[in-house]
C-alpha positions as CSV (number, residue, x, y, z in Angstrom):
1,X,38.0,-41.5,-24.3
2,X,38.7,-44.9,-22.6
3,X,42.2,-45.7,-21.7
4,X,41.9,-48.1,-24.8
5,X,42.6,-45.7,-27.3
6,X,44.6,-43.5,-25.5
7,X,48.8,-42.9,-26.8
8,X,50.3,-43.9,-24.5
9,X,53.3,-41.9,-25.4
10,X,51.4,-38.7,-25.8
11,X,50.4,-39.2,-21.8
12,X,53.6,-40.3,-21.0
13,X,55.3,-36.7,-22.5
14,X,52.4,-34.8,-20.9
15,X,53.2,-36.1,-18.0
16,X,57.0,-35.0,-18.0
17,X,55.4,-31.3,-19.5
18,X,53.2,-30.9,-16.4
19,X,56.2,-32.1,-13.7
20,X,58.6,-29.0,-15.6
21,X,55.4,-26.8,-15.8
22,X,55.1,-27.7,-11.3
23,X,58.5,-27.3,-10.5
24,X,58.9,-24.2,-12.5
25,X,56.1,-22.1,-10.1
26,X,57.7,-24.2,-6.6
27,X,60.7,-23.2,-7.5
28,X,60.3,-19.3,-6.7
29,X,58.5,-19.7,-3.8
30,X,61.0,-22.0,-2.4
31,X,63.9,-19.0,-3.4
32,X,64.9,-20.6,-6.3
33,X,67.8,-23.2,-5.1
34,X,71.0,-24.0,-7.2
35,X,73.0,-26.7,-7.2
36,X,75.7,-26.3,-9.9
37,X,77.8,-29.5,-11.1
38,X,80.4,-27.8,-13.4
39,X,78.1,-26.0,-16.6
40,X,74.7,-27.7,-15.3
41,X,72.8,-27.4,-12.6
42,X,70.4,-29.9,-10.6
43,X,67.4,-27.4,-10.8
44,X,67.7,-26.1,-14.3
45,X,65.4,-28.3,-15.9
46,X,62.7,-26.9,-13.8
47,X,64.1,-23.2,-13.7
48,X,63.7,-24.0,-17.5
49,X,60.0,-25.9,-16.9
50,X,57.8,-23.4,-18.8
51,X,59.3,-25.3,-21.8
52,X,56.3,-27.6,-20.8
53,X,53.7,-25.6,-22.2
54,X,55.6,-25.1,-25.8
55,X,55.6,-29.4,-25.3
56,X,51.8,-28.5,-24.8
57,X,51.7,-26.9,-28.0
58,X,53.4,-29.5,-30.1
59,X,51.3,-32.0,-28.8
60,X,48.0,-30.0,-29.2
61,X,48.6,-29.0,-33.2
62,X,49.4,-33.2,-33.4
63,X,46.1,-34.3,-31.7
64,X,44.1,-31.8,-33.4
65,X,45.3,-32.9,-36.7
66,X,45.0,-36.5,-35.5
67,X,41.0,-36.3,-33.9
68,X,39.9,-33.2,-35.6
69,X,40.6,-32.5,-39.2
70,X,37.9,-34.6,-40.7
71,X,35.1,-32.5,-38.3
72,X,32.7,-29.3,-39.2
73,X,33.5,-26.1,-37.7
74,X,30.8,-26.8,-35.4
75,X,31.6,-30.4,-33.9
76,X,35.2,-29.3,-33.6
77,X,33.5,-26.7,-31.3
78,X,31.9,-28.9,-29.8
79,X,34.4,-31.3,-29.3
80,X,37.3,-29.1,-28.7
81,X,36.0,-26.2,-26.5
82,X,33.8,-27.7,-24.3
83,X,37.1,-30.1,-23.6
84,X,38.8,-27.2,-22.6
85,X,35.7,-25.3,-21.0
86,X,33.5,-27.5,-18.7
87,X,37.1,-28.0,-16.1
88,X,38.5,-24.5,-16.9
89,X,35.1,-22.7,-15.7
90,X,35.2,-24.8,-12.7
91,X,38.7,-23.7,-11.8
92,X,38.1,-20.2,-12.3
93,X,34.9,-20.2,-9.9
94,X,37.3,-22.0,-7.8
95,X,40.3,-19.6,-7.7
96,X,37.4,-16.4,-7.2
97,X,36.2,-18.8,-4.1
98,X,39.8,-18.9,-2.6
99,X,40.6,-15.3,-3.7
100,X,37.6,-13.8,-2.4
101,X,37.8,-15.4,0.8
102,X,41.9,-14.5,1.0
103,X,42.9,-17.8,1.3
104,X,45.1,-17.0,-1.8
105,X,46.5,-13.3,-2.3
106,X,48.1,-11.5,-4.4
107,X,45.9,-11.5,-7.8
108,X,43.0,-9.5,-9.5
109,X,39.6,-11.0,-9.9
110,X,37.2,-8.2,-10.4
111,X,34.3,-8.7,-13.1
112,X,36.7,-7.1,-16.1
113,X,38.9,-10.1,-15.1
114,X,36.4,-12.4,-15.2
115,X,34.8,-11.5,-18.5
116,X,38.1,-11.5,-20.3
117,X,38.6,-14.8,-18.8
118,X,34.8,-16.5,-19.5
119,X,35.6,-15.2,-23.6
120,X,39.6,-16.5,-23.3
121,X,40.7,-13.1,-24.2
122,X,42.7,-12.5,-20.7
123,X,45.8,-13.0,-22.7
124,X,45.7,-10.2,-25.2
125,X,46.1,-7.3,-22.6
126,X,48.4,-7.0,-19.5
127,X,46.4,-5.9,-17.1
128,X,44.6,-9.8,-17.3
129,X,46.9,-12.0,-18.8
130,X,48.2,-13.1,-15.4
131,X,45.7,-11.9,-12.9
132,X,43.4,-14.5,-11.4
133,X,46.2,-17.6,-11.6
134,X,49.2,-17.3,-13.5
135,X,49.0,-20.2,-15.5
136,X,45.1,-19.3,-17.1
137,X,47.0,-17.3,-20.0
138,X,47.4,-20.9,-22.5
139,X,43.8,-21.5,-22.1
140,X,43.1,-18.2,-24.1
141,X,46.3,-19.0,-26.8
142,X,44.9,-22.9,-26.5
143,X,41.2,-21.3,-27.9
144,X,42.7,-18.9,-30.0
145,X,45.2,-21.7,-31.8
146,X,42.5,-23.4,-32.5
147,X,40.9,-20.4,-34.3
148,X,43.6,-19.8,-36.5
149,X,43.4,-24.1,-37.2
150,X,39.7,-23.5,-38.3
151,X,40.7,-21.0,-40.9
152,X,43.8,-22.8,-42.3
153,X,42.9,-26.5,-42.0
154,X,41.1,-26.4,-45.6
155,X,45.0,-24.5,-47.1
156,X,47.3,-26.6,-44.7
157,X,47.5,-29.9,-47.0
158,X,47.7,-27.2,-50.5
159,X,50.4,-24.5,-49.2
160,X,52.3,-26.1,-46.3
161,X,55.4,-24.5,-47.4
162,X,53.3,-21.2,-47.3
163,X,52.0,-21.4,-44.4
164,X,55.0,-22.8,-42.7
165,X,57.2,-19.9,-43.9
166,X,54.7,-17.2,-43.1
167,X,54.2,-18.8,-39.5
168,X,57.7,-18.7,-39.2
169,X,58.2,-15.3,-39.7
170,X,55.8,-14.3,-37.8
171,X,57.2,-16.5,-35.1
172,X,60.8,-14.6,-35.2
173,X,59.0,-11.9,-35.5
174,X,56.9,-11.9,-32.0
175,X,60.1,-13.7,-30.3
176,X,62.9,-11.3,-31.3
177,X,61.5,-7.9,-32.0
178,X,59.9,-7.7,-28.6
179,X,63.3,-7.6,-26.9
180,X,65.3,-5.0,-28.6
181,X,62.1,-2.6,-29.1
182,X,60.3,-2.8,-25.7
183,X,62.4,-5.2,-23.3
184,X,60.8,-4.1,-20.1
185,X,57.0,-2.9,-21.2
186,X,54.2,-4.9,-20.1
187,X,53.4,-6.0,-23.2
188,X,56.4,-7.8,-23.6
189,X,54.7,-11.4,-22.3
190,X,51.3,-10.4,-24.2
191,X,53.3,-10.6,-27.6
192,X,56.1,-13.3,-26.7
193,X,53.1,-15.5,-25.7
194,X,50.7,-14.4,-28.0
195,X,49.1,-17.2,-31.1
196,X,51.2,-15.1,-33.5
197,X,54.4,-16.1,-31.7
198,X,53.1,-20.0,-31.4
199,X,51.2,-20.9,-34.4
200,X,54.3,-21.6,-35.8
201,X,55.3,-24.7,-33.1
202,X,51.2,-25.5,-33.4
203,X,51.7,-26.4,-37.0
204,X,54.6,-28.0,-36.5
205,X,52.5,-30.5,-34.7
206,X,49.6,-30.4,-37.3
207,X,52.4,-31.3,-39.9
208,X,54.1,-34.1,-37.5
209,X,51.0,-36.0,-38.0
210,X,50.5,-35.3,-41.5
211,X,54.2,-36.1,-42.5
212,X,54.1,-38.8,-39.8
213,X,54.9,-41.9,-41.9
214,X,57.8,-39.7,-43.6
215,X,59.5,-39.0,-40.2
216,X,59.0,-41.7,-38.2
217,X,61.2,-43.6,-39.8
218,X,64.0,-41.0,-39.2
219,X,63.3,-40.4,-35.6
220,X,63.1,-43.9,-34.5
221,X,66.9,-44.9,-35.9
222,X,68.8,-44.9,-32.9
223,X,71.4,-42.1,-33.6
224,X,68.8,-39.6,-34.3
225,X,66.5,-41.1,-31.2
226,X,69.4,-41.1,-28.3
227,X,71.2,-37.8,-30.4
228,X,67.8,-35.8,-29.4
229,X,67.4,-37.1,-25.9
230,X,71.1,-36.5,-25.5
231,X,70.6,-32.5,-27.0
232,X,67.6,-32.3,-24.3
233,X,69.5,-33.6,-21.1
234,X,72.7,-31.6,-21.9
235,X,70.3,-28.6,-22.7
236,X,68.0,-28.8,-19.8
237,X,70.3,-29.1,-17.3
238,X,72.8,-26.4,-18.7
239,X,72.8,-23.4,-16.4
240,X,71.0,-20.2,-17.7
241,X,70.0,-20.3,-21.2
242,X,71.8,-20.6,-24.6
243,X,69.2,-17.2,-25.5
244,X,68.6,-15.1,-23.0
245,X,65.5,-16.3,-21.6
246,X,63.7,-15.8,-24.5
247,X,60.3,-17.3,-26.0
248,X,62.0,-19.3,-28.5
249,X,64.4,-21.2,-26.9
250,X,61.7,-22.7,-24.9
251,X,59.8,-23.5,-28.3
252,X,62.6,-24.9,-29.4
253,X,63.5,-27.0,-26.4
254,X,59.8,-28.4,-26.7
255,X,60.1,-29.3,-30.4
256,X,63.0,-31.5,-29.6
257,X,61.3,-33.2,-26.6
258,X,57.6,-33.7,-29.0
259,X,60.5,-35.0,-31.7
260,X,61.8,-37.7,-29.2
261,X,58.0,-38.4,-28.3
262,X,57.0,-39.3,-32.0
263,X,60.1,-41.5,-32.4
264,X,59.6,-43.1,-29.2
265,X,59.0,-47.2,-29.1
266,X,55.5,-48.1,-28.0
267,X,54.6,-47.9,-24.0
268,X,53.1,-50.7,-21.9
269,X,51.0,-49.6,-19.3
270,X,52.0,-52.6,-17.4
271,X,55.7,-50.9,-17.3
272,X,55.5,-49.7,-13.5
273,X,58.3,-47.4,-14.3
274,X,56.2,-45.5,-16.7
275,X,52.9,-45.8,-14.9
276,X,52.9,-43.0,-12.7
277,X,54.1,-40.5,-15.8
278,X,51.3,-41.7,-17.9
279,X,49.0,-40.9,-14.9
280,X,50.3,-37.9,-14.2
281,X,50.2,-37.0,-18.4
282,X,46.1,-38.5,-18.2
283,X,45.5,-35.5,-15.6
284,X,47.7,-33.4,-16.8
285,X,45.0,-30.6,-18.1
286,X,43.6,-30.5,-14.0
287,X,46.8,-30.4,-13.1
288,X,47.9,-27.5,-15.1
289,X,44.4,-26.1,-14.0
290,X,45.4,-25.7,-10.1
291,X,49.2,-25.6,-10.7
292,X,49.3,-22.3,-8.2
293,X,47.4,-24.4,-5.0
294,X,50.5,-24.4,-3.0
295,X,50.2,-20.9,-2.3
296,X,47.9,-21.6,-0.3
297,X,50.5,-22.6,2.7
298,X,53.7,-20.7,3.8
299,X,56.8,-21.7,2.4
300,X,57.6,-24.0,5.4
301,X,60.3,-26.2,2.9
302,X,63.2,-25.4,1.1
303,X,65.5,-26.9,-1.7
304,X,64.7,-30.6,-2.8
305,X,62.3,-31.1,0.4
306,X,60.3,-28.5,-0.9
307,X,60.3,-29.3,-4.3
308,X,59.1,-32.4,-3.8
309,X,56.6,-31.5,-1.2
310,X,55.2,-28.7,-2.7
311,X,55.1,-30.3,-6.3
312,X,53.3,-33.7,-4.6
313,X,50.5,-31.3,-3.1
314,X,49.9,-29.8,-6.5
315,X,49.4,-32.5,-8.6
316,X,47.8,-34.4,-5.6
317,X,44.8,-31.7,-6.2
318,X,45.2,-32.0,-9.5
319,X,44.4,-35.6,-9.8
320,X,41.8,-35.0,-7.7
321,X,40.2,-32.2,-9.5
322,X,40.7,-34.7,-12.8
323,X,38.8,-37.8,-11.1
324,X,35.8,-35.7,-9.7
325,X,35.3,-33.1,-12.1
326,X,37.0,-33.7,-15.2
327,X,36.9,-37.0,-16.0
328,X,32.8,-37.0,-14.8
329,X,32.3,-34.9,-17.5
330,X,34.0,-36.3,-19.8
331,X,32.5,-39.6,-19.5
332,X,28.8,-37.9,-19.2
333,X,30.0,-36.1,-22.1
334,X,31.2,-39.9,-24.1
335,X,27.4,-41.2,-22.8
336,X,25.1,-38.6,-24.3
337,X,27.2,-39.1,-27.5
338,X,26.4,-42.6,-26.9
C-alpha cells in the first residue's frame, strides 16, 4: 500500500501503541524506575504499555472491517495472513539464529516450539505462549481473531447486538473468572489473553467502522474529544492500576485511546511534530516483531538514559527489519498483484 492511501491517523496511534508496547519490556530490565509526582508517576504509562497491543486490537477489527469485508474467505487469506506471515517467519528463524547461537538466553526453541509457532497456536498452551520471544503470543490471537471474523462477518451487520452481548460476556468472563478461580496457575495468561477474552475489543473495531458516520460526529465535538484524552493522560500516568492488573483494564484503556483516534482531525504528514510517530506507527508490525533485541547487551543504563537508549536500539532494528524485509515484500507482493 503506498503512503497515498495510508490513514494517517491509524499510523500515527500505532506508533504511540508500539513506543508503550517498547518501554513496557525496557522497563524490567532497567529495574523498573519510579518517579512519583503525588498519585502519578513518570513511568506509569509504560509500566502500563501492554495497553498497546489491546490499541492493536481495536485498530485491527477497524481495518479489517475497512479493507476486508467485501473479500472471499480465500483472498482475505491471502491478503491477511501472508501480511502477517512472510515478516513473522523471518523473525522467528531469526530469534532460533540468536537463541541457538546464545546470543539471546533465557527461552525455549525446540521443534514443539517451533511447530506451535509455524500453525500460530503457541498461545493456547503455557508451556509455548511465551517461549521463543515474549511478544510472538498476538500473532497466534492476531490469526485466530481473524478466524472468528470469517465465521461472523456474514451475522455481524444482522445480530450486532447479539454478537456484541455474547462477546461481551465471554469477555468478562475470560477477564474476571481467571483471578478468583486460578490466580497463580499457568494458565492464567493463556485465558486472560486468549480470542475469547478479545473478540469482544476486536468487534468493537469492526463496529467502529461500520457505525463510523454515527460516531464520528460525537467524538470529534470538542468536550467528548479533549474529555477522552484527558481520561487517558490522568489514567496512564496514575500509579498502579484502578483493577488490579487485570486484562480488562488494559482493554479498556485501549478502547479510549482507538476512540480519541477515530475523532481525531486529519494529519499532515508535512507536520514534523507528527512525522516521526507516523514512521514509527508505518513499521510498527517489525517493530513489535524484534521488540526483545535489547537483550542482546547487558543492562549498562538505568532510569530515563536507559529507557531512551534501550527503546532507540529496538525500534532502530525495527525499522530496519521493516525497510529490508517487510516492506520488500510487501511491494513484491503489490507488483505480482499488479
Amino acid at each position: 500500500m503506498t503512503p497515498n492511501h495510508r490513514n494517517l491517523s491509524i499510523d500515527f496511534f500505532r506508533g504511540i501503541a508500539i513506543i508503550l508496547i517498547t518501554g513496557y519490556h525496557v522497563l524490567p530490565f532497567i529495574n523498573n524506575p519510579s518517579k512519583s509526582i503525588y498519585i502519578w508517576d513518570f513511568y506509569a504509562p509504560f509500566l502500563k504499555g501492554d495497553i498497546g497491543v489491546a490499541l492493536f486490537v481495536f485498530i485491527s477489527g477497524y481495518v479489517t472491517q475497512a479493507f476486508s469485508s467485501h473479500l472471499s474467505w480465500v483472498n482475505f487469506i491471502k491478503k491477511r495472513f501472508w501480511r502477517i506471515a512472510a515478516p513473522y517467519y523471518t523473525a522467528l528463524f531469526i530469534w532460533n539464529v540468536l537463541m541457538s547461537t546464545n546470543i539471546l538466553t533465557g527461552g525455549s526453541h525446540d521443534l514443539w516450539d517451533n511447530l506451535s509457532h509455524v500453525f500460530f497456536v503457541h498461545n493456547l498452551h503455557p508451556r509455548t505462549i511465551h517461549s521463543i520471544s515474549g511478544v510472538f503470543w498476538y500473532l497466534g490471537l492476531q490469526i485466530q481473531l481473524y478466524i472468528v471474523y470469517l465465521f461472523l462477518k456474514e451475522f455481524i451487520l444482522k445480530y450486532p447486538l447479539m454478537i456484541g452481548i455474547c462477546s461481551f460476556s465471554l469477555c468478562l468472563i475470560c477477564n474476571i473468572t481467571p483471578y478468583i478461580l486460578i490466580p497463580q496457575s499457568d494458565w492464567l495468561p493463556v485465558i486472560t489473553h486468549s480470542v475469547l477474552s478479545y473478540t469482544f475489543l476486536f468487534l468493537l473495531g469492526v463496529f467502529s467502522h461500520i457505525y463510523l458516520e454515527k460516531i464520528t460526529p460525537l467524538l470529534q465535538k470538542w468536550y467528548t474529544f479533549y474529555g477522552l484524552i484527558l481520561l487517558s493522560g490522568w489514567w496512564l500516568f496514575l500509579k498502579g492500576y484502578l483493577l488490579g492488573d487485570m486484562e480488562i483494564e488494559k482493554m479498556i484503556l485501549g478502547l479510549i485511546l482507538g476512540l480519541i483516534m477515530l475523532g481525531m482531525p486529519v494529519i499532515n504528514i508535512q507536520n514534523k511534530l507528527l512525522r516521526p510517530f507516523i514512521t514509527i506507527g508505518t513499521a510498527s508490525y517489525s517493530i513489535y516483531l524484534y521488540n526483545y533485541i535489547f537483550w542482546v547487551f547487558s543492562p549498562r543504563f538505568f532510569a530515563i538514559k536507559g529507557l531512551l537508549i534501550y527503546s532507540f536500539v529496538t525500534i532502530a532494528c525495527g525499522l530496519a527489519a521493516y525497510y529490508f524485509i517487510e516492506e520488500p515484500f510487501l511491494n513484491k507482493k503489490a507488483s505480482a498483484k499488479n
